[in-house]
C-alpha positions in Angstrom: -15.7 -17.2 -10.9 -17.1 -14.6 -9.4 -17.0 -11.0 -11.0 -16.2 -7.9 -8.7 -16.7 -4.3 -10.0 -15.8 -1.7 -8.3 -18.5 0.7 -8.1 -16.7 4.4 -7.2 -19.7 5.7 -4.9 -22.3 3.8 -2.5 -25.8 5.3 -2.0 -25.4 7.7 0.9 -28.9 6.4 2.0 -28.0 3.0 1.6 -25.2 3.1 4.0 -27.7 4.8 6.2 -30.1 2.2 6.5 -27.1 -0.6 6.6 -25.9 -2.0 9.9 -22.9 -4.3 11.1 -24.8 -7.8 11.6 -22.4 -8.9 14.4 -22.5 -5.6 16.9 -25.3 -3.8 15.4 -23.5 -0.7 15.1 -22.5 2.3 12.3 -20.9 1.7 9.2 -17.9 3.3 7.2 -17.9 3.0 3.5 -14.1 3.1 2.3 -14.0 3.8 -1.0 -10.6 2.4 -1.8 -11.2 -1.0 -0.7 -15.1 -0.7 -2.0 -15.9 -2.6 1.4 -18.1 -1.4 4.7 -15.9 -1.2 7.8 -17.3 -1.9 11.2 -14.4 -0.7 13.6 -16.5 -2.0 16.6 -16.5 -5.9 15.0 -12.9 -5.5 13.4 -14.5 -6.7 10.0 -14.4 -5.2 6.5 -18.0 -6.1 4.8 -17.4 -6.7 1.0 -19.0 -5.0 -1.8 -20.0 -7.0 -5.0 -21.3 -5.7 -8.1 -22.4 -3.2 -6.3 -24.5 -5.1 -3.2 -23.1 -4.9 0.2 -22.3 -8.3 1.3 -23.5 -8.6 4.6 -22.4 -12.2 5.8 -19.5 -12.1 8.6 -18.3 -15.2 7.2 -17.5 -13.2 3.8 -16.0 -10.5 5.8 -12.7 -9.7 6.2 -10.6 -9.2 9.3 -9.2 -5.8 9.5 -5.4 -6.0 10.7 -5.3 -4.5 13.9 
């Protein structure tokens, strides 16, 4: 089982380097949901233990 904590802030310069593996374009970080949005790919990249999870089979689609 896999343990998931939610870490309140991602690195600002983290996010800057990151980039959606399917379009190649910007992140969002949402906070809420501690995942990485890319609007262009419809996909929410998870966040675990504090590592961005950047496989788009572990991503979830965002409801349209």
């Amino acid at each position: 089982m896999t343990s998931e904590i939610n870490d309140p802030a991602l690195d600002p310069r983290l996010l800057e380097m990151l980039i959606c593996p399917v379009t190649r374009g910007t992140l969002r970080y949402d906070r809420v949901r501690n995942e990485l949005i890319s609007e262009k790919a419809g996909l929410a990249f998870p966040i675990r233990n504090g590592i961005p999870v950047m496989l788009a089979e572990e991503a979830r689609p965002l409801a349209k």
